[in-house]
DOSEVEX-881876 format. One line per field, with one value per residue (C-alpha): residue number from 1; x, y, z. Coordinates in Angstrom, 3 decimals, always signed. Layout:
num	c(NUM ...)
u	c(X ...)
v	c(Y ...)
w	c(Z ...)
//
This chain:
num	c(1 2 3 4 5 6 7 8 9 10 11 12 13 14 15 16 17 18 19 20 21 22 23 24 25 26 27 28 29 30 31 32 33 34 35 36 37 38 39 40 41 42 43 44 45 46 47 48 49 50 51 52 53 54 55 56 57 58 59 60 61 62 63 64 65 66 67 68 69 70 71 72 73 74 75 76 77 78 79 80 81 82 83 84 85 86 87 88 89 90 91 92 93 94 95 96 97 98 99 100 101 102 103 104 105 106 107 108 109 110 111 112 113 114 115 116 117 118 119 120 121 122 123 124 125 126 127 128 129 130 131 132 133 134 135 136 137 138 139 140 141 142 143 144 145 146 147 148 149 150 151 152 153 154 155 156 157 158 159 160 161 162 163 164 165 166 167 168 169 170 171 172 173 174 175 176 177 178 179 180 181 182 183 184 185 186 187 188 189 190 191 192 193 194 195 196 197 198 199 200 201 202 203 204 205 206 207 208 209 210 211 212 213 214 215 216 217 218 219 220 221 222 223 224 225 226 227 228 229 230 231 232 233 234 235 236 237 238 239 240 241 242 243 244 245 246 247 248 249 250 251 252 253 254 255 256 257 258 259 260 261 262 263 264 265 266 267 268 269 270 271 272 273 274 275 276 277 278 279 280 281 282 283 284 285 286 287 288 289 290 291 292 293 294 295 296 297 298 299 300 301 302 303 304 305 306 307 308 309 310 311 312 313 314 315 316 317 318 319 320 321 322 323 324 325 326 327 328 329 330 331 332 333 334 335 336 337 338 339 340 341 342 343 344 345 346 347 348 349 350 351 352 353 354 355 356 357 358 359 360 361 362 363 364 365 366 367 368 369 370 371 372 373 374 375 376 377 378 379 380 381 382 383 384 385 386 387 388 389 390 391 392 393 394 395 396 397 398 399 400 401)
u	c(+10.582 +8.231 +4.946 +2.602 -1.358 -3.676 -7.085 -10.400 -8.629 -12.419 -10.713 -12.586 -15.354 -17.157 -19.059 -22.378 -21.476 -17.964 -14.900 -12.133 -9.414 -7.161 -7.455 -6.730 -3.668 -2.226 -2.540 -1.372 +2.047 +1.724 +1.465 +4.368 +6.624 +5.088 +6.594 +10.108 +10.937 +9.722 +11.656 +9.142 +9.528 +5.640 +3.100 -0.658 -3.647 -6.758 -9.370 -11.127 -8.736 -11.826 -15.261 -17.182 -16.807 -16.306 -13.221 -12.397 -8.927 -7.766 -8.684 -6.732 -3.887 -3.540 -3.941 -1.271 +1.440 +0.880 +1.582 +4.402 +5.534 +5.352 +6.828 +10.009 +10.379 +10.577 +12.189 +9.080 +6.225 +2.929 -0.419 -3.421 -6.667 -10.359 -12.759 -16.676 -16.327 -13.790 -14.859 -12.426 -11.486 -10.717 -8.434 -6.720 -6.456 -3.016 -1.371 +0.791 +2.365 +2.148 +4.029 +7.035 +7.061 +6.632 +2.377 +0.740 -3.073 -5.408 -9.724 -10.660 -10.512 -9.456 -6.812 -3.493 -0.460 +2.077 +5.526 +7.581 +11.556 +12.414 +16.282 +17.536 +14.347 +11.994 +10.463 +7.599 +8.356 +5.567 +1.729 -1.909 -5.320 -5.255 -2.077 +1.590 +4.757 +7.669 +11.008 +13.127 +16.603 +17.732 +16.142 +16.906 +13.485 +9.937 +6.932 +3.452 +0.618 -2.834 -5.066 -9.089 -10.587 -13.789 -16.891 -20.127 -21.364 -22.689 -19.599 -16.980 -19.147 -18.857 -15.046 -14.189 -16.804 -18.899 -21.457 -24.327 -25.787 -22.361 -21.802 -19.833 -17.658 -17.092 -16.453 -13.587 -11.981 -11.468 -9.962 -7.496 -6.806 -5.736 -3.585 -2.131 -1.496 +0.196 +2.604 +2.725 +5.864 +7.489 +10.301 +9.018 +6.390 +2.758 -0.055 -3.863 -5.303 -8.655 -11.936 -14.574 -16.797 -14.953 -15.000 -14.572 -16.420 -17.774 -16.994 -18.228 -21.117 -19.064 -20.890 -20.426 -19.500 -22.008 -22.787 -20.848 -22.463 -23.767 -21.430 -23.325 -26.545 -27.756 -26.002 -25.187 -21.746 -20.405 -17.087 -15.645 -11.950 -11.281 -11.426 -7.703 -5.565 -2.959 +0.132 -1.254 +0.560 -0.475 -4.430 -4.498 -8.619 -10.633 -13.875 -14.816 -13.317 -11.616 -8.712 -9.514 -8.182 -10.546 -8.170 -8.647 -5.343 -3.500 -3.196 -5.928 -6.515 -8.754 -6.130 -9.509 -9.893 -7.448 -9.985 -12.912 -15.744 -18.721 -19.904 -20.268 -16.358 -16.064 -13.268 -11.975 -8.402 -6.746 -4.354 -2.005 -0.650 +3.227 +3.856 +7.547 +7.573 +10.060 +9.399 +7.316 +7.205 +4.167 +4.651 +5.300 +2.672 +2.591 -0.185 +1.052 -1.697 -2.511 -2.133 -3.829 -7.290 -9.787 -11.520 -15.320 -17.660 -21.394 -22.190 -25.434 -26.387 -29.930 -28.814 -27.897 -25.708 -23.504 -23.470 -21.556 -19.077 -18.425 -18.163 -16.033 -13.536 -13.153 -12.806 -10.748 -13.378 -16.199 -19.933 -22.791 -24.443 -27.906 -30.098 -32.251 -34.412 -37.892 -39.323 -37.923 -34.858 -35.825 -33.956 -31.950 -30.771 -29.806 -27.890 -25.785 -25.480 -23.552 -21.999 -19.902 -18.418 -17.360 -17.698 -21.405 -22.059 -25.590 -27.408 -30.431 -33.146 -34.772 -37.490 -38.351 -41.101 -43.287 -46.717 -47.095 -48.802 -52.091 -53.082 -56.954 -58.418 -59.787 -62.802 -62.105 -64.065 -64.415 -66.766 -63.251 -61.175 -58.569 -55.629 -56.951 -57.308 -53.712 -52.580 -54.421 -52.452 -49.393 -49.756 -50.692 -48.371 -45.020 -46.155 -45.060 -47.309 -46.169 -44.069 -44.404 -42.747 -44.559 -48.104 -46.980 -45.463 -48.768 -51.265 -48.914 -49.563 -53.551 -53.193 -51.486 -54.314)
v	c(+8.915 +6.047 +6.584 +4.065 +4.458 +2.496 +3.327 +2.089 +0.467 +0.407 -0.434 -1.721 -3.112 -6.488 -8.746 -8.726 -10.249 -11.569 -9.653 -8.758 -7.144 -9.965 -10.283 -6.357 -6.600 -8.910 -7.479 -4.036 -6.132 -6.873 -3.371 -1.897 -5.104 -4.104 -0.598 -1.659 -3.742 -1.736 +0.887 +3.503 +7.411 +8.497 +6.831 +8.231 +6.609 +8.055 +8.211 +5.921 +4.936 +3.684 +2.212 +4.687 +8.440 +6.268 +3.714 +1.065 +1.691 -1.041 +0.464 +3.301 +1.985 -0.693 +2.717 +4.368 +1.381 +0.848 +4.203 +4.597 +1.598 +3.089 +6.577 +4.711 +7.755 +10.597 +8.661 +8.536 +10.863 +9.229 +11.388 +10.205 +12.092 +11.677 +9.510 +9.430 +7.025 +9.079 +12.155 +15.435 +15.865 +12.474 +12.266 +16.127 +14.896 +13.307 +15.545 +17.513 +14.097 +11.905 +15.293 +14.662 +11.015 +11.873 +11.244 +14.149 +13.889 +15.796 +15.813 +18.809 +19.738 +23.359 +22.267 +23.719 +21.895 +22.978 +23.780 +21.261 +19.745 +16.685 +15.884 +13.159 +13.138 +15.393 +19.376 +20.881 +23.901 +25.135 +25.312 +26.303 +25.428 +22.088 +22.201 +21.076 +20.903 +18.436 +17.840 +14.955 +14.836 +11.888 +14.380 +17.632 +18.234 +18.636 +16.554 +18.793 +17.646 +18.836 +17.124 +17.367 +15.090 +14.213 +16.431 +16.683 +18.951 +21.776 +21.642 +21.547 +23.983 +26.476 +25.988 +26.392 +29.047 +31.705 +31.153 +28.919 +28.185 +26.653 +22.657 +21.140 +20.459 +23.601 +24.742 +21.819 +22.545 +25.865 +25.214 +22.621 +24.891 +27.594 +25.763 +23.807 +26.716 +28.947 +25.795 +23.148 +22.935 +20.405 +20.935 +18.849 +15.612 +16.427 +14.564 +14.739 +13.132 +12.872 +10.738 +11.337 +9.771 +10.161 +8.827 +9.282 +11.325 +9.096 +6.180 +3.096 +4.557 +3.401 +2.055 +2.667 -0.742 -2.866 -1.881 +1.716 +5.065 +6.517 +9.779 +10.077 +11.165 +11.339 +13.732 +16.178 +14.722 +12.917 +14.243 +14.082 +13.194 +15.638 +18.564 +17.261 +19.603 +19.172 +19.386 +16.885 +13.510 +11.189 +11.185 +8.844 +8.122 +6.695 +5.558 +2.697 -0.729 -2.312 -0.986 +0.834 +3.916 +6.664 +9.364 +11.065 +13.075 +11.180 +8.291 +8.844 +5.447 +4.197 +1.473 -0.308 -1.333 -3.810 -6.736 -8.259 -6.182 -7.801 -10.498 -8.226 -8.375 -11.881 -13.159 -9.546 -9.393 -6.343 -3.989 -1.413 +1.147 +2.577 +5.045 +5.606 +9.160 +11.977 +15.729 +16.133 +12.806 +10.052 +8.073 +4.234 +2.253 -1.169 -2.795 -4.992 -8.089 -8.305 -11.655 -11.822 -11.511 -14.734 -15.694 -14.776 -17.432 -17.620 -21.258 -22.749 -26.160 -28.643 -30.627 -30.584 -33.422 -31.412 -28.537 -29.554 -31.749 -28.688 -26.758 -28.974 -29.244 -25.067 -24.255 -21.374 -19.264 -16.726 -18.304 -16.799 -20.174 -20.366 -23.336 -24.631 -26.710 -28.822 -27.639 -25.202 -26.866 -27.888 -26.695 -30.514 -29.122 -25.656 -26.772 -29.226 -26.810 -23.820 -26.923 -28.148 -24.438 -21.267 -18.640 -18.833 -15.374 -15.557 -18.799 -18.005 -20.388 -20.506 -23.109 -24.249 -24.288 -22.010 -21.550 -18.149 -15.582 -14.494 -10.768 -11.165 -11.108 -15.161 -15.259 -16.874 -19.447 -20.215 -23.289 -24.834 -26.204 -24.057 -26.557 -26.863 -22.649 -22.313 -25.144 -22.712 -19.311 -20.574 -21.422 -18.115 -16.521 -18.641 -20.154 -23.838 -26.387 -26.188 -29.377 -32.258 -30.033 -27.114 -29.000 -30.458 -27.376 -25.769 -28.640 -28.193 -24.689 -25.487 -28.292 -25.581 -22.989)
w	c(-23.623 -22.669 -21.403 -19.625 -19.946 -17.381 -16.388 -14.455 -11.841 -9.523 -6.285 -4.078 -6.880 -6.573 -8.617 -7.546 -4.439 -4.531 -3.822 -6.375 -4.136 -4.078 -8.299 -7.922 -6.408 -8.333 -11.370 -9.929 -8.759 -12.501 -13.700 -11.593 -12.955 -16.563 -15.420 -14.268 -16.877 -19.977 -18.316 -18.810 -17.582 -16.634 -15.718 -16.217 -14.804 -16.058 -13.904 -12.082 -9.103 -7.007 -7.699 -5.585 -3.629 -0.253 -0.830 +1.903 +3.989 +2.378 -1.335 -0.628 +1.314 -2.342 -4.057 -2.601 -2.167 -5.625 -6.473 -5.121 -6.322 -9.907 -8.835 -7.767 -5.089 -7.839 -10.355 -12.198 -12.461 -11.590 -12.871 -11.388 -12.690 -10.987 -13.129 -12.611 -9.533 -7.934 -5.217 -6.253 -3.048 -1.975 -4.980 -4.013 -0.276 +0.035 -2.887 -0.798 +0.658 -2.785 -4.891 -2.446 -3.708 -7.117 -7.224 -8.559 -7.827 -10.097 -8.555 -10.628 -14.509 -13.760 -10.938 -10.938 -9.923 -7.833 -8.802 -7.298 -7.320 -6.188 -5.507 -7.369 -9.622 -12.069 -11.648 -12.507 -14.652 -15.589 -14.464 -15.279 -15.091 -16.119 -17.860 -15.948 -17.447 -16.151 -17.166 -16.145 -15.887 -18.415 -21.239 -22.825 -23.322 -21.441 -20.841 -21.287 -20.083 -20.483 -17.382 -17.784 -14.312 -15.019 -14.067 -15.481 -17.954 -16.064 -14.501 -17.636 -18.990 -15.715 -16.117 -19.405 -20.620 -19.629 -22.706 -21.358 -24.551 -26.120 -26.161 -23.747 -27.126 -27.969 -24.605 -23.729 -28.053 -26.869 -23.469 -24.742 -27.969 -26.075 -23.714 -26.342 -28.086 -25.601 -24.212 -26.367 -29.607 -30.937 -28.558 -26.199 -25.515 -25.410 -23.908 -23.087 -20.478 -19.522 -18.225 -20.464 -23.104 -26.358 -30.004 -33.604 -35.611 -38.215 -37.039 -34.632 -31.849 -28.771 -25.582 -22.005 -19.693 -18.064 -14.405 -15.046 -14.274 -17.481 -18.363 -21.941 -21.869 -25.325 -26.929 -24.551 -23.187 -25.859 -27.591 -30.946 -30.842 -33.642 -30.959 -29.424 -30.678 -33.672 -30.808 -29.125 -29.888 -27.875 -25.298 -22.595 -22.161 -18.836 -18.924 -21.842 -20.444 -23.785 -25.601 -28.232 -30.245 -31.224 -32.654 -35.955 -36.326 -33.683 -31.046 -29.115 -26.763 -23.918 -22.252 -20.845 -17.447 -15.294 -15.027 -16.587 -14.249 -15.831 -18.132 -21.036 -20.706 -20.744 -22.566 -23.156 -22.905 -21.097 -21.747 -20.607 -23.231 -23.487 -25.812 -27.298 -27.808 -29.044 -29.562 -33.006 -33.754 -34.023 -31.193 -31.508 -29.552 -27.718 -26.078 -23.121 -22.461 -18.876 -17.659 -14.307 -13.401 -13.397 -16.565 -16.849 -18.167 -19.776 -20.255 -20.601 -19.907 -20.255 -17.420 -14.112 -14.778 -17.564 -15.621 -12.526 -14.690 -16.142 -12.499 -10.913 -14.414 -14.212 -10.296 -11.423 -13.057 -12.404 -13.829 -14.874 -15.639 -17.051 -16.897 -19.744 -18.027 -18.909 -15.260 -12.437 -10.981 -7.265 -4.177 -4.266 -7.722 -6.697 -3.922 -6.291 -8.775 -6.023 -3.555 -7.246 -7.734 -5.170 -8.047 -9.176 -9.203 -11.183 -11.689 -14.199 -14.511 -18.104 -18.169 -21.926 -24.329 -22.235 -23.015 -25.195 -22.911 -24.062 -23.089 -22.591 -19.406 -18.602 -16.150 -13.399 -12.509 -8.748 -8.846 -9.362 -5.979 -5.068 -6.254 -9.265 -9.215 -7.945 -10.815 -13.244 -12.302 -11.916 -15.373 -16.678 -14.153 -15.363 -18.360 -16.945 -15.245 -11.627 -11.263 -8.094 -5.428 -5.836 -5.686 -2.693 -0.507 -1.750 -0.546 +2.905 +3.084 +2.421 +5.230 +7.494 +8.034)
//
């Protein structure tokens, strides 16, 4: 049985300023080609569908398409679980239409899935609180599938325990224990999925994405991956943007968002996961590159001159560009700089060898003309000497009153 991972698709997300729908949809076509043509049997998207609790139409219509896309009409169950940038209920409103099409929605961590047949294509057996069981017709033998949505601690906690005073930890190991426990054997396939902040005991201190909402705070919400129960073969993760694995026991993988969604991703290649699996067996694993998406680029330049070369030879790109410069670049500059390139999307100016600050208060001494004043704290203020244009607008602005 082949299983595809995806997560942190942020629909609807932008880059500072500039839109990424159209990158978004092409690398969802992508996806559901990835799908077809490895001929995979589930498909689980881990949280994260949107970028925030109030999508565009045009989010969720790509959301859905897409979707259903993947299902292939009930050939192929689609899990889609709520992330930290999802709303529950948003997520839980179409369910009753997407189950028909083979889409089952999850918003909640305790959420219980319907039982459900669909002619032609796969049941649902067998459900609990955050547990479903399907079975599809090519195999003799069940997919289990224990589904955790995001929520916060207070809120895990709440569902999964009624001792206050026990880590969220301990309260999510026992949940998944006992559900494990009571439906999971090696006579079937079983999976976790959820979208939290998980890693290795012991081993690298992970960090959350650049620009993402915080789900760690200190301590208090991080997991061990040593909690996933022993039946568990193979956890599909949300959250953390690269591919990485984090199991102890087992395959336990964040597939990493669909596109580069900051610079601290720049150059990061993307992933989706499939997962060959059979009933108590290690599952094989193969990480399929993502191909589309445009390339994210820190440069740095010392001249104007080198830096639109450089803008004009990569029109395909999206720039952070940073200017080392002897004074501040003048509005002339700026506008050559953004009219050589369409995907600027932060120009920092960094002026060099600035004067070191000094902390103690200077008398001021106001026998001195005001330029000569001005001259003076724009120096302490930016550590430059103002340069030609900003004398002048100044004396204009003195000539003005």
């Amino acid at each position: 049985m082949r299983i595809l991972h995806t997560s942190d698709w942020h629909l609807g997300k932008r880059l500072d300023f500039y839109s990424r729908f159209e990158e978004q949809k092409a690398v969802l076509d992508e996806i559901v080609q990835i799908a077809h043509e490895k001929g995979v049997d589930m498909v689980i998207v881990a949280g994260d569908l949107f970028d925030n609790f109030t999508p565009s139409n045009e989010a969720m219509e790509l959301l859905y398409k897409t979707l259903n896309r993947l299902a292939k009409h009930g050939q192929v169950p689609v899990v889609a679980i709520a992330g930290n940038h999802d709303s529950p209920d948003r997520i839980n409103v179409p369910d009753v239409f997407a189950r028909e099409n083979g889409v089952l929605f999850v918003g909640y961590p305790t959420d219980t899935v319907p039982l459900l047949s669909i002619e032609d294509g796969f049941s649902i057996t067998k459900s609990d609180e955050g547990f479903v069981e399907l079975q599809l017709p090519k195999y003799n033998y069940p997919i289990r599938l224990l589904h955790t949505a995001f929520a916060n601690e207070v809120r895990l906690k709440e569902c999964f325990t009624d001792d206050k005073e026990s880590s969220l930890q301990t309260a999510l190991a026992g949940r998944w224990k006992e559900l494990a426990t009571h439906h999971c054997d090696d006579k079937g396939v079983n999976i976790l999925t959820t979208h939290l902040f998980v890693q290795e005991k012991g081993g690298q201190e992970l960090e959350e994405p650049d620009g993402e909402r915080p789900i760690k705070i200190g301590n208090a919400e991080l997991l061990y991956s040593n909690i996933i129960p022993q039946e568990i073969q193979y956890a599909a993760l949300g959250h953390l943007h690269s591919l990485q694995n984090v199991g102890q026991f087992q395959p336990v993988y964040y597939s990493g968002s669909i596109l580069r969604y900051s610079f601290t991703e720049a150059y990061q290649q993307k992933y989706v996961v499939i997962a060959d699996m059979e009933p108590g067996k290690k599952p094989v694993i193969e990480t399929v590159p993502i191909s589309g998406g445009k390339e994210l680029e820190r440069k740095t330049f010392d001249s104007v001159a080198k830096a639109v070369e450089w803008l004009r030879a990569n029109e395909d790109v999206l720039v952070e560009l940073t200017m080392e410069t002897d004074e501040f670049l003048t509005a002339r500059e700026h506008k050559e700089i953004h009219d050589a390139h369409n995907g600027i999307i932060f120009l920092i100016p960094k002026v060099k060898n600035l004067q070191s600050s000094e902390n103690s208060a200077k008398e001021i001494d106001l026998t001195k003309d005001i330029t000569t004043l001005f001259r003076e704290y724009f120096v302490s203020a930016k550590k430059q000497e103002p340069n030609e244009e900003i004398m002048n607008l100044f004396k204009e602005i003195l000539e003005s009153q």
